[in-house]
Backbone bond lengths (Angstrom), bond angles and torsions (degrees), N, CA, C in turn:
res aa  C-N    CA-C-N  psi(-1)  N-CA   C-N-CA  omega(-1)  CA-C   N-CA-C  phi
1 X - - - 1.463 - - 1.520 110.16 -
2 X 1.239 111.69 158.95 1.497 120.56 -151.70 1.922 90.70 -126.80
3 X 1.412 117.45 119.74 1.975 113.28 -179.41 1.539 77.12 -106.72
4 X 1.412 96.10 156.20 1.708 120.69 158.13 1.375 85.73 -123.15
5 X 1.607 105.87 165.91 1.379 113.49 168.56 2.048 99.14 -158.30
6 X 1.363 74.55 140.11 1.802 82.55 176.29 1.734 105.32 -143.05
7 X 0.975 116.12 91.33 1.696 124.54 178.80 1.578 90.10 82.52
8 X 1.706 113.82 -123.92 1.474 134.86 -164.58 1.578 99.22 -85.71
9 X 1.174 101.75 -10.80 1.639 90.57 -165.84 1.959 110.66 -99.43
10 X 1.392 108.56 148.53 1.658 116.46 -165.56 1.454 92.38 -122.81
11 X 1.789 108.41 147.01 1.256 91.42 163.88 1.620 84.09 -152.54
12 X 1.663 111.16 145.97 1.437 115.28 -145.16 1.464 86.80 -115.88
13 X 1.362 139.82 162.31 1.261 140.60 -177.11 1.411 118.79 -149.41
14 X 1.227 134.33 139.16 1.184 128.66 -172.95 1.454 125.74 -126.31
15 X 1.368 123.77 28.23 1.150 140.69 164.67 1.497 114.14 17.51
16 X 1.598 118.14 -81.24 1.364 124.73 173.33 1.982 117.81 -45.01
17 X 1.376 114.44 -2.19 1.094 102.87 -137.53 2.039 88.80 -134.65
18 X 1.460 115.08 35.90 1.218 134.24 -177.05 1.921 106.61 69.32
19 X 0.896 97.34 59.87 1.893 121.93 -172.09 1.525 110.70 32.75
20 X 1.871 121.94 40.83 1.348 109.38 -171.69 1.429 134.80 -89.59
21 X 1.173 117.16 -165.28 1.964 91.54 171.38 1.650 82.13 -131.76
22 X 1.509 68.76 151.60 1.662 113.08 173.55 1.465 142.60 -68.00
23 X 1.889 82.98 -33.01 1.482 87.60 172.84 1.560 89.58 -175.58
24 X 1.677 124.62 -179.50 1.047 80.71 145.23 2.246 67.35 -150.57
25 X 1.275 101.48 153.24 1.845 107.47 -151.57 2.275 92.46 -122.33
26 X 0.958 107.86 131.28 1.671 126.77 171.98 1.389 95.17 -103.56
27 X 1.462 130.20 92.82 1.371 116.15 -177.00 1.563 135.56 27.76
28 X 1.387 148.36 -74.95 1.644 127.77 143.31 1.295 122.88 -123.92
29 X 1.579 92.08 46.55 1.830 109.55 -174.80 1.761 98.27 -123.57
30 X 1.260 114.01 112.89 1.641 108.53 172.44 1.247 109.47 -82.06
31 X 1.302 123.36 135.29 1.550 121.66 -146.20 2.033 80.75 -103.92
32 X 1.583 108.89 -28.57 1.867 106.77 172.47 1.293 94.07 -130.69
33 X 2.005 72.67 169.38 1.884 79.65 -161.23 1.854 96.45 -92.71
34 X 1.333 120.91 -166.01 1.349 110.00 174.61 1.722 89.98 -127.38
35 X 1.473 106.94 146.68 1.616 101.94 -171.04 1.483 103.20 -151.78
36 X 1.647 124.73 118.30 1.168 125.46 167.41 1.410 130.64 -99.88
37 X 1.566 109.67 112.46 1.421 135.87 -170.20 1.294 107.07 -96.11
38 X 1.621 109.92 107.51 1.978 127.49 176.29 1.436 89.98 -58.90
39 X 0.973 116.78 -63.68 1.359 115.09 -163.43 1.712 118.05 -38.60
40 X 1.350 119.10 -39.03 1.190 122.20 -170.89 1.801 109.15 -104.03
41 X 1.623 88.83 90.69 1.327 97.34 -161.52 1.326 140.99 -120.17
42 X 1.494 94.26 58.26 1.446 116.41 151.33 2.004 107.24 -123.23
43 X 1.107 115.18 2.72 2.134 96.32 134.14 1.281 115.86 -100.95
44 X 1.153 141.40 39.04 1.429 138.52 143.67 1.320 134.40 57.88
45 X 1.231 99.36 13.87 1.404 114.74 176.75 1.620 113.53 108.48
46 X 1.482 94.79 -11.13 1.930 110.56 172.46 1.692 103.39 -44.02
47 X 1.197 118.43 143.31 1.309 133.11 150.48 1.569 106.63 -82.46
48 X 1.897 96.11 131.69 1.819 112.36 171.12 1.391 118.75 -148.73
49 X 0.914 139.49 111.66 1.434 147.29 174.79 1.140 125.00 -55.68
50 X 1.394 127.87 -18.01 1.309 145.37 142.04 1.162 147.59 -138.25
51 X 1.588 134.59 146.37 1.630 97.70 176.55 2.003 95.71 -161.08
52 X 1.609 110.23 135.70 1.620 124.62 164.97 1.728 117.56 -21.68
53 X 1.100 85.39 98.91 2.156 71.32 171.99 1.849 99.15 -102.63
54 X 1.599 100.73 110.16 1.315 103.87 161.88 1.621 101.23 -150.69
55 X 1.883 91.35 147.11 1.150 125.52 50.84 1.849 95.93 -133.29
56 X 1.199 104.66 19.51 1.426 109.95 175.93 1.344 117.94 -153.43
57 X 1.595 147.58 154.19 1.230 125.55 -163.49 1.784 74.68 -130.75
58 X 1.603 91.65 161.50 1.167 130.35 -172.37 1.609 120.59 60.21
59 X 1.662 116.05 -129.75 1.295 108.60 176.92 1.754 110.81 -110.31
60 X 1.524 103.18 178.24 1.286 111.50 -163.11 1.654 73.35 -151.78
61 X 1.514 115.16 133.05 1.343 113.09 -143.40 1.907 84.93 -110.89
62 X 1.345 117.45 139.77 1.143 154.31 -161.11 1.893 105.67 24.52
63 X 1.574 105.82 35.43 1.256 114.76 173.48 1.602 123.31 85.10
64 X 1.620 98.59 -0.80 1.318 123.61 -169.76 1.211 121.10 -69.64
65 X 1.494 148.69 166.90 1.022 121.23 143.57 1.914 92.04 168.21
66 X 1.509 119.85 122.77 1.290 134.06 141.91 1.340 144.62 -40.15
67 X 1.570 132.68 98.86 1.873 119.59 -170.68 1.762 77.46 -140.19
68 X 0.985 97.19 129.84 1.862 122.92 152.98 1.583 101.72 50.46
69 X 1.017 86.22 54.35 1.936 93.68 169.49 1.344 106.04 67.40
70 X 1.511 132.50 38.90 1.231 119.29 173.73 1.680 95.05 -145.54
71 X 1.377 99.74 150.41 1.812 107.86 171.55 1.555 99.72 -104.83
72 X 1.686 98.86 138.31 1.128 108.13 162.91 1.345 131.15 -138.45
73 X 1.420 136.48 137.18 1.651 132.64 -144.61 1.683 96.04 -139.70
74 X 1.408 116.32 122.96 1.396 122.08 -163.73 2.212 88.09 -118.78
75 X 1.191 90.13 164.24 1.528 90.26 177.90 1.779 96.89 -83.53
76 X 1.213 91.04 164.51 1.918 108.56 171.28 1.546 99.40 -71.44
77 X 1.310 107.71 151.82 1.539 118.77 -171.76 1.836 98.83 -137.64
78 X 1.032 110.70 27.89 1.635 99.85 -162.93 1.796 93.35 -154.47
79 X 1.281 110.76 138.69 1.433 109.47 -171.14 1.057 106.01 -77.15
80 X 1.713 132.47 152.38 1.512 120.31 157.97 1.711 105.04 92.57
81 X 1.155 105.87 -18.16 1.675 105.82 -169.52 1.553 100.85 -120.83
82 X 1.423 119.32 157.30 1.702 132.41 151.83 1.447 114.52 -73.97
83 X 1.316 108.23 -15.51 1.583 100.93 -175.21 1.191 121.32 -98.09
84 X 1.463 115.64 157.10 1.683 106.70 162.65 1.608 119.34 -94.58
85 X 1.344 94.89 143.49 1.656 85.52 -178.04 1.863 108.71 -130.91
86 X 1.444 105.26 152.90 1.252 124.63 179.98 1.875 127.57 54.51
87 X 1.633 88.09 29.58 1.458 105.77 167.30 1.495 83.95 83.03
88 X 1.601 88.70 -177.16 1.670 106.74 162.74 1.828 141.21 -101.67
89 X 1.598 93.74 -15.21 1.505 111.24 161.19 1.625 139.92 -15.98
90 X 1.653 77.62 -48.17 1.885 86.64 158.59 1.465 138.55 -90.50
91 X 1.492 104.14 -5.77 1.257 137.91 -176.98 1.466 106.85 -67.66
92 X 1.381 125.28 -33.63 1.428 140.61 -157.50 1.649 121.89 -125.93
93 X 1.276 141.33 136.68 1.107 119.51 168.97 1.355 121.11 -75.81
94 X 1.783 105.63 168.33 0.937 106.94 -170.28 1.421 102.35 -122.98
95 X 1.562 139.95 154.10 1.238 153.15 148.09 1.723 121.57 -60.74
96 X 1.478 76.29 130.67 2.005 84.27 174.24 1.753 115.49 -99.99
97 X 1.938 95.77 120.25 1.284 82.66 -167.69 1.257 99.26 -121.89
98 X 1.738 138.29 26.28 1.186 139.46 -179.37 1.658 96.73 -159.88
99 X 1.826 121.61 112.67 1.295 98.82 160.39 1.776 99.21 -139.36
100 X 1.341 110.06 164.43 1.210 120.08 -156.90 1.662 89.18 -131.54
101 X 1.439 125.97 -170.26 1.437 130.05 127.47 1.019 136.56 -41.22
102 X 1.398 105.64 -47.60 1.663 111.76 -168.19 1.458 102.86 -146.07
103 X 1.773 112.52 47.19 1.290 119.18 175.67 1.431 91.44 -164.06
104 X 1.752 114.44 144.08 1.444 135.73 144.97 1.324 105.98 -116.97
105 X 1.406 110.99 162.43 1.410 144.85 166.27 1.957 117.42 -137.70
106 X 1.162 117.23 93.28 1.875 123.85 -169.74 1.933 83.26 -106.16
107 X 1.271 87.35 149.37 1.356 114.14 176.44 1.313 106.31 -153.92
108 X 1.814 116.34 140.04 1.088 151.33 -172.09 1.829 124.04 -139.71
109 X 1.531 95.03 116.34 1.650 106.87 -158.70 1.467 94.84 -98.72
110 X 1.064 130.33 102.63 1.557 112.17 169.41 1.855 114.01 -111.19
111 X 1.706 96.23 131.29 1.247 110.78 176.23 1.676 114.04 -110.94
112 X 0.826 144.62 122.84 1.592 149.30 -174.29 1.794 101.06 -68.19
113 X 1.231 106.55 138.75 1.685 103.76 -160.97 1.504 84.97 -81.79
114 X 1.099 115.37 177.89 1.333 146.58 -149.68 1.638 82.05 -104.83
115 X 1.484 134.17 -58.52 1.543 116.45 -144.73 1.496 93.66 -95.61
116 X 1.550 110.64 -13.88 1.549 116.96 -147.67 1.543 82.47 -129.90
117 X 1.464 131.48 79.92 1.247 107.46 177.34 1.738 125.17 -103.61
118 X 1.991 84.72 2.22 1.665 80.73 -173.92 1.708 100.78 -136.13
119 X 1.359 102.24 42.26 2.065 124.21 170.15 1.175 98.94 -66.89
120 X 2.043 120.31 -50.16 1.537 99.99 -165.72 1.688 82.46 -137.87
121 X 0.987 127.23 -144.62 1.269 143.34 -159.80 1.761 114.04 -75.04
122 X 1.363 119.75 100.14 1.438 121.27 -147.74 1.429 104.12 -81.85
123 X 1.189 123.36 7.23 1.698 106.67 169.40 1.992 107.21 -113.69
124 X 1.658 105.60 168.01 1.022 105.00 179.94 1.467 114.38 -97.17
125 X 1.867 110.22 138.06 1.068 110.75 -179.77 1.231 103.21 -143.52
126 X 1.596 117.95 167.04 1.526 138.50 -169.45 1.355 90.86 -131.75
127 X 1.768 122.35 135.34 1.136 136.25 -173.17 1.902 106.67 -144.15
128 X 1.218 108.16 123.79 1.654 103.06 155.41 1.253 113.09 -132.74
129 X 1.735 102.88 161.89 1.463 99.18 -174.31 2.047 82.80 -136.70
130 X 1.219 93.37 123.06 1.463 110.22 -167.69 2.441 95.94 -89.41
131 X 1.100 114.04 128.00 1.358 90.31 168.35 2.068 114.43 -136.03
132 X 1.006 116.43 94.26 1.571 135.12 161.75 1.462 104.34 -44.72
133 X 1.132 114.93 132.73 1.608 126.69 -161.53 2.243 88.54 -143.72
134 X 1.307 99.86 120.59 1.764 93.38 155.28 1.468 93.56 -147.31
135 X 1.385 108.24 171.86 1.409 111.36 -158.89 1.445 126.47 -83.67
136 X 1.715 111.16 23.01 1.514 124.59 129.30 0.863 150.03 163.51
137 X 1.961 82.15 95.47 1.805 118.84 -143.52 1.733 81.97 -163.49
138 X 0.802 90.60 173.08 1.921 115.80 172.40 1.601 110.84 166.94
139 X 1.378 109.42 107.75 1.648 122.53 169.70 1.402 93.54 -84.01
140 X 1.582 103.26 160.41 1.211 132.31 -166.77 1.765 92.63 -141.25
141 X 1.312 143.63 133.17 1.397 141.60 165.58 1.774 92.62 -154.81
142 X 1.638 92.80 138.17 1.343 128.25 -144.96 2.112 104.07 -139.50
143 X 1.243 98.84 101.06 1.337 101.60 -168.10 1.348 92.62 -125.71
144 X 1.629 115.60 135.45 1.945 126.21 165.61 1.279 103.91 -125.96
145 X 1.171 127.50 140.44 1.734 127.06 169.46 1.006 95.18 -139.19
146 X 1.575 106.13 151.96 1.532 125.98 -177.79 1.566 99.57 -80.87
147 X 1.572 111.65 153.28 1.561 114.78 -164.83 1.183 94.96 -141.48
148 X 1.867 107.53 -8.70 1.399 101.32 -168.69 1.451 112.20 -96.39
149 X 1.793 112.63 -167.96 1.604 103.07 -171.93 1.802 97.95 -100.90
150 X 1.281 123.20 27.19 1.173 112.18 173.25 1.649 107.74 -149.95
151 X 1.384 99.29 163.01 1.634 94.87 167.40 1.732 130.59 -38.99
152 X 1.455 128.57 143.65 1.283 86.40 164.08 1.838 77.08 -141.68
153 X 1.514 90.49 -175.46 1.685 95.30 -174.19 1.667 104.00 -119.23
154 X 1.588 99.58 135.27 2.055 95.99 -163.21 1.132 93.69 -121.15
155 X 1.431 114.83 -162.56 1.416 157.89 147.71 1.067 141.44 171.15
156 X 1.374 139.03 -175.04 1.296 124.35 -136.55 1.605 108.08 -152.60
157 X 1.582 130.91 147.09 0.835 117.32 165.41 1.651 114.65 177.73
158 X 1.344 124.24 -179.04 1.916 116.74 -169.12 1.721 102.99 -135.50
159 X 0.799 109.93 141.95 1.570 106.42 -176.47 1.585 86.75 -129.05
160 X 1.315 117.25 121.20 1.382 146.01 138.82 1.145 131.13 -99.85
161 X 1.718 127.68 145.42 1.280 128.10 -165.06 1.068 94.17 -129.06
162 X 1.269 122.78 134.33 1.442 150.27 164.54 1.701 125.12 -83.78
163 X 1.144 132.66 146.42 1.435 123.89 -168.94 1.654 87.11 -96.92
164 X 1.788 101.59 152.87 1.568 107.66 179.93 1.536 116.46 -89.68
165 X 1.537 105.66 9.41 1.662 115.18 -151.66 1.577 77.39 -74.24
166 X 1.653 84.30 175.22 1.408 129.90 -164.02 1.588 125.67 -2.11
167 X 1.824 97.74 60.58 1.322 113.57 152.69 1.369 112.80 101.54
168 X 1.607 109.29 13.02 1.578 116.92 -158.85 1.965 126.88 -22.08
169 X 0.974 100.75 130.57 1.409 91.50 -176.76 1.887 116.32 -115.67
170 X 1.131 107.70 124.51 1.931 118.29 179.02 1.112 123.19 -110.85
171 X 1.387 102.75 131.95 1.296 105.57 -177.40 2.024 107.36 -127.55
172 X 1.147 118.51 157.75 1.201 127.63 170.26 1.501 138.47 156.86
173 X 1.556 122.94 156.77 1.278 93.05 -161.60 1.555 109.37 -118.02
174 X 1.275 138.51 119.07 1.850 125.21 153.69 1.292 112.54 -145.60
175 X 1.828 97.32 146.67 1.387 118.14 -178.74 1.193 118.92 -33.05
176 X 1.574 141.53 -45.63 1.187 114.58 -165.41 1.986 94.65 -164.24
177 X 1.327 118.52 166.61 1.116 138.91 -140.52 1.697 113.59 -132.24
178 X 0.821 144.23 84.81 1.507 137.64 176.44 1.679 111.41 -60.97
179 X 1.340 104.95 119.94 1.534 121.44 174.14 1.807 102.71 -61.33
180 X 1.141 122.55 163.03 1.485 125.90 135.52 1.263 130.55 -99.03
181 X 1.672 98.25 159.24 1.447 91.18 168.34 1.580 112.69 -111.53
182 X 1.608 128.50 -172.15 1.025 117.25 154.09 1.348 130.56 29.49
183 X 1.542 86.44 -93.80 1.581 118.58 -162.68 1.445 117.54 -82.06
184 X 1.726 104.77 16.48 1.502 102.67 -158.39 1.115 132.85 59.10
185 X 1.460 132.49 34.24 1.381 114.40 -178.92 1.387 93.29 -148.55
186 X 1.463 134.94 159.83 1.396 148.21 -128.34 1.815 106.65 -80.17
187 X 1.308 105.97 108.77 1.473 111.18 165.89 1.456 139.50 -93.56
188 X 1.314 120.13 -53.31 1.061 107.92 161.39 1.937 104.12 -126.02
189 X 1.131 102.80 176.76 1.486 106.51 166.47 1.393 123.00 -116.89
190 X 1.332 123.18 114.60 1.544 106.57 -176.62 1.717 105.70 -138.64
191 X 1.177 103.66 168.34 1.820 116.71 177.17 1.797 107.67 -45.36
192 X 1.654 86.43 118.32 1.724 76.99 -178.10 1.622 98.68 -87.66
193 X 1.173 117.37 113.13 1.426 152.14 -165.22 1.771 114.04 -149.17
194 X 1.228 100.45 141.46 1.792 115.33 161.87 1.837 72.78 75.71
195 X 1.374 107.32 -135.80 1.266 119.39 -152.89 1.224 121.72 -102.93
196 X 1.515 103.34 17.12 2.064 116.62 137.73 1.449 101.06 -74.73
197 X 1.177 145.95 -55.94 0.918 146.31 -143.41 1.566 119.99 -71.43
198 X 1.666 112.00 122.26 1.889 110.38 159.51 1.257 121.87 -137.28
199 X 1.608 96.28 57.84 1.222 131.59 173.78 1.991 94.80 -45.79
200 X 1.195 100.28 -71.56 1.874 124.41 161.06 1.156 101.98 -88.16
201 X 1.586 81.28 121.40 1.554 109.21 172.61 1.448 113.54 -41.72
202 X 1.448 134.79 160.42 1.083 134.31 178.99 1.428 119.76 179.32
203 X 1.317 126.15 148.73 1.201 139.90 171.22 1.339 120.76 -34.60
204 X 1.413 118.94 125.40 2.044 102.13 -172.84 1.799 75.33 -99.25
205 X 1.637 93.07 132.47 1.529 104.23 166.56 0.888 92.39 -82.63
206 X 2.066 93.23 -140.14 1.357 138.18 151.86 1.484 129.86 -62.03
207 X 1.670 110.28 3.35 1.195 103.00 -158.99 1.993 101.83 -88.16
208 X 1.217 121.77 122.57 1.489 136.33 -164.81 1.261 102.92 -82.10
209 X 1.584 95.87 98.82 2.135 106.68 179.07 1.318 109.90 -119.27
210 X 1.385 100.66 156.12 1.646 91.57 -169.67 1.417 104.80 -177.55
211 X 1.612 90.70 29.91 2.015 124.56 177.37 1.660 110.39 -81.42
212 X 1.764 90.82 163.35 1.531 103.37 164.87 1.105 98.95 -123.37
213 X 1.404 117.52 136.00 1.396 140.32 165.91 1.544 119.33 -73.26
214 X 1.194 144.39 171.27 1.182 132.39 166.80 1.828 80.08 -149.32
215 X 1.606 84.14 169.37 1.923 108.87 174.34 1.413 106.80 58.58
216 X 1.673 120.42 30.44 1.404 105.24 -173.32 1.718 85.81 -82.01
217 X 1.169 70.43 174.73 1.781 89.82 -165.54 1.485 96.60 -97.03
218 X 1.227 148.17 20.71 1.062 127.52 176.86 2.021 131.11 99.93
219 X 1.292 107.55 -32.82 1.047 139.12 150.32 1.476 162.29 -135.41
220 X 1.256 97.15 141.45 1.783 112.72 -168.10 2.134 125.21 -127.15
221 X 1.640 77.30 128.15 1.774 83.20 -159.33 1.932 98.35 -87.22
222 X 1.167 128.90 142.17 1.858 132.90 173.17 1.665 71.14 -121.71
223 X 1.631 90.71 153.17 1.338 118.65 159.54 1.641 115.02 -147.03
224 X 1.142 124.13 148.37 1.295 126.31 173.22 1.307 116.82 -135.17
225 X 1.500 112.53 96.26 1.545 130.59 -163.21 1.491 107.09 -43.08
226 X 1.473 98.22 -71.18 1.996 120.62 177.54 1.219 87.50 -36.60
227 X 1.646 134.59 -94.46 1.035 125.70 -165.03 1.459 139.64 -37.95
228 X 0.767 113.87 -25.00 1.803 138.17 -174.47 1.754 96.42 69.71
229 X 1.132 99.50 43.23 1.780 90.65 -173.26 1.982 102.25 -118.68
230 X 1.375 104.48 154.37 1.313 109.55 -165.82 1.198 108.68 -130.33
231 X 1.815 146.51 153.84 1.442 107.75 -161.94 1.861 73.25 -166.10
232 X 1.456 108.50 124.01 1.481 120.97 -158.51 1.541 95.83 -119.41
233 X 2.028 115.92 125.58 1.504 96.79 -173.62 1.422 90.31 -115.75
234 X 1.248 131.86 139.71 1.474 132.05 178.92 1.653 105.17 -135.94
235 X 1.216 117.02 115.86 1.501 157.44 -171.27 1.465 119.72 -97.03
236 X 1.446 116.66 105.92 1.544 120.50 161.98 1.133 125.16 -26.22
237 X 1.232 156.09 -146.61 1.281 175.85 -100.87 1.402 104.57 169.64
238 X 1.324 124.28 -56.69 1.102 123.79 -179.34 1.635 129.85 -58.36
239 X 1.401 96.57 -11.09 1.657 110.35 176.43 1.589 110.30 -123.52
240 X 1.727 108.58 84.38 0.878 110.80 147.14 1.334 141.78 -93.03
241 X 1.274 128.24 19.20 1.370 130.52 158.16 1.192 121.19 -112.28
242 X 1.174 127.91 136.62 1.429 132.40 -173.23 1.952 95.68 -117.72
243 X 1.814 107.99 131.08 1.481 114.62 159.15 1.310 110.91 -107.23
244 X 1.559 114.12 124.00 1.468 124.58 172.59 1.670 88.94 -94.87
245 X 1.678 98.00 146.14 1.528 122.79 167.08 1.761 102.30 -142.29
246 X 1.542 107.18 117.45 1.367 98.39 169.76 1.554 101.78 -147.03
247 X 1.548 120.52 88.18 1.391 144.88 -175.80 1.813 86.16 -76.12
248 X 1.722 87.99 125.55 1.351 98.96 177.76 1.635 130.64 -73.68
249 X 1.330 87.89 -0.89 1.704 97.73 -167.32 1.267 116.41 -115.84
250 X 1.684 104.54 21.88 1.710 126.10 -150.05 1.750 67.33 -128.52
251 X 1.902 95.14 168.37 1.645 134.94 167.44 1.099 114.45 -116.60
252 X 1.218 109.91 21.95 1.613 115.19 176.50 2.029 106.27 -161.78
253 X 1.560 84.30 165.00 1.760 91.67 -179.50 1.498 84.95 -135.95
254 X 1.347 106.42 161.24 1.526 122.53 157.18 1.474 136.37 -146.21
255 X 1.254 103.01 137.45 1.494 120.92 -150.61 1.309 109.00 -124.87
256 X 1.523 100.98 120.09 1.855 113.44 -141.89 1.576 106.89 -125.56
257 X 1.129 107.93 93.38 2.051 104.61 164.21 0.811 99.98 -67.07
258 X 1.489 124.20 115.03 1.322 126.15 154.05 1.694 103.29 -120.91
259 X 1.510 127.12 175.83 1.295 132.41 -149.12 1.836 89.46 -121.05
260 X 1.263 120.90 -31.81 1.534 121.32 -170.89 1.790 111.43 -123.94
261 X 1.727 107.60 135.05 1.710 90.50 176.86 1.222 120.01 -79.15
262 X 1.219 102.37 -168.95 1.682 103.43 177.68 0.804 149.53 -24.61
263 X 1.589 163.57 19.17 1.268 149.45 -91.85 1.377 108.55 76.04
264 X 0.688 121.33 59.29 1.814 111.05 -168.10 1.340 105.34 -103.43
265 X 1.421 117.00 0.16 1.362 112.87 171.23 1.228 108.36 -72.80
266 X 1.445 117.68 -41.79 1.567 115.81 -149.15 1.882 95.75 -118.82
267 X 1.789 94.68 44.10 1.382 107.66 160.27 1.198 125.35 -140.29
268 X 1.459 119.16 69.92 1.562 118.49 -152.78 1.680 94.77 -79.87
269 X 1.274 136.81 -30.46 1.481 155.02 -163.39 1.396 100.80 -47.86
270 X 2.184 105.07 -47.21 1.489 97.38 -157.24 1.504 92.03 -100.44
271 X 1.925 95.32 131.64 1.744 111.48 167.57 1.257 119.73 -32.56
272 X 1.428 136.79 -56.57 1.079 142.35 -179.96 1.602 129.87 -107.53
273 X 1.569 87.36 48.39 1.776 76.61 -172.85 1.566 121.73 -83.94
274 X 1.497 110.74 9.48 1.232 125.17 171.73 1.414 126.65 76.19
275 X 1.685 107.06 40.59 1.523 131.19 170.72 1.553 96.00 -99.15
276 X 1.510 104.57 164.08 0.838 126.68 -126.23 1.735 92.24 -152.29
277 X 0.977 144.18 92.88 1.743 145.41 -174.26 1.665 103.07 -86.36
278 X 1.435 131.08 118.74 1.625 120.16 -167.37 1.157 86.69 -126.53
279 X 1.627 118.72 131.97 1.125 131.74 168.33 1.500 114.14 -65.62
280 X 1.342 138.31 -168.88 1.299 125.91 169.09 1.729 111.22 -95.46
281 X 1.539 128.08 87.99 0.894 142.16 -163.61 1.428 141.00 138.01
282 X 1.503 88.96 -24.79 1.825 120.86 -178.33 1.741 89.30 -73.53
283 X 1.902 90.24 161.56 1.667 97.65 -164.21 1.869 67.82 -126.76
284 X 2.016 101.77 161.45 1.157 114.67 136.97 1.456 118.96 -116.43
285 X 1.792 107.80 146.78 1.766 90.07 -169.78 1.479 90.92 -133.65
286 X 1.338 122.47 161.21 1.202 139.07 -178.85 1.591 130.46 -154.48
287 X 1.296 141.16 76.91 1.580 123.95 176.26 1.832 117.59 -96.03
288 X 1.660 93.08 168.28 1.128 113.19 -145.15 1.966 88.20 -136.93
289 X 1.457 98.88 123.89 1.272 98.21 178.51 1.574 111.59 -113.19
290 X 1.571 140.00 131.06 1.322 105.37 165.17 1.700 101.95 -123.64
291 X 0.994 118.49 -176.16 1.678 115.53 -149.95 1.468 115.46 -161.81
292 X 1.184 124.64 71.67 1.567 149.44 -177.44 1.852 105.73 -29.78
293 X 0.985 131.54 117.36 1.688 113.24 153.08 1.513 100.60 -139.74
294 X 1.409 102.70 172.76 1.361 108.49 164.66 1.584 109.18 -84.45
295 X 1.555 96.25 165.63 1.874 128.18 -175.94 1.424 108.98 -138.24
């Protein structure tokens, strides 16, 4: 494991371990929680507080999915499900090719094996996720370029988990909300209004979300009353969708810039589903700031 340190603040890194973080600590306040998911099983039952979803976040529904006259079928990566979800990026380690005190830089080369070329994500890509740590602030910047000899179609995104303690409070704003179906994957789309909505800040109950948003604007406020702690997420351009997950039976929620919705492969129809067409050479880039104060 890899510490940065900037004043009181730690931030733990796990390079070998699909480039995630470890922790990330405000003197003896963990600003994320650390959470181990069986299901997602290539970290092994490891606890991580965060981790890169590229070259696509969430699922891609029974691994399926159509680009430029070709079908392509990846194995399931997620227990319990047919689908794969959140690319393969985390699946793999990553190399450290910039470290500072209070700076990393991990990079991840992916080539599709030769016998196995369509197990995980069949084109070649190069990914870093650069992370700036000061003592209370932490950037996140998120770069993929095509490496391969053809187009391929990406996106991008960070999943952090937040602790649910003392009463957590969310705030944020976007136009509209994708339902599920069944199978978890995007049914209808409607006005996130009434009780999609955190337009006003508000208490994350009991209410069981586990949506993609679209048209967020870029930013999202956590608060933690008990704590007197305040935690500000501010988002590029490139991340206009935000996924809320807040499983009621969990100590944590997570609140996800990602750049593409749900399935967004196998939604060429919707204008903005937040794909991404990469020439052979073209980069997509995206950062993510979040920003600690007191309340």
């Amino acid at each position: 494991m890899i510490e940065l340190k900037a004043g009181a603040a730690r931030l733990g890194l796990l390079p070998e371990l699909g480039g995630a973080v470890s922790y990330w600590k405000s003197g003896d306040v963990c600003v994320l929680d650390t959470v181990s998911d069986p299901n997602l099983l290539a970290q092994k039952g490891h606890k991580v507080a965060a981790y890169p979803l590229v070259p696509f976040s969430n699922r891609v529904a029974d691994g399926h999915f159509r680009f430029d006259g070709a079908d392509y079928r990846m194995k399931p990566n997620f227990a319990g499900e047919p689908h794969v979800i959140h690319g393969n990026g985390w699946e793999h380690p990553w190399e450290l090719e910039l470290l500072s005190d209070d700076s990393a830089t991990l990079q991840l080369e992916w080539h599709p094996p030769y016998d196995r070329p369509m197990d995980e994500w069949p084109f070649a890509y190069r990914a870093q996720i650069r992370f700036d740590l000061r003592e209370e602030s932490l950037a996140v910047g998120m770069v993929i370029e095509n490496i391969d000899q053809r187009p391929q179609p990406v996106g991008l995104g960070f999943h952090p988990y937040f602790p649910r303690r003392s009463g957590v409070k969310l705030g944020f704003s976007a136009d509209t909300v994708w339902t599920n179906d069944e199978h978890h994957l995007p049914a209808l789309r409607v006005p996130a209004t009434g009780e999609w909505s955190f337009e006003h800040m508000r208490a994350v109950t009991d209410q069981a979300i586990d949506n993609c948003y679209a048209g967020w604007d870029g930013a999202a406020f956590l608060r933690w009353p008990d704590d007197g702690l305040a935690l500000t997420v501010s988002a590029s351009p490139a991340f206009r969708h935000l996924v809320l997950f807040t499983p009621p039976e969990k100590n944590f929620i997570a609140v996800e810039p990602v750049s593409n919705m749900n399935d967004a492969l196998n939604h060429a129809g919707v204008t903005d589903r937040g794909i991404t067409i990469l020439a052979p050479g073209a980069r997509l880039e995206g950062h993510i700031h979040f920003a600690l104060t007191a309340c």
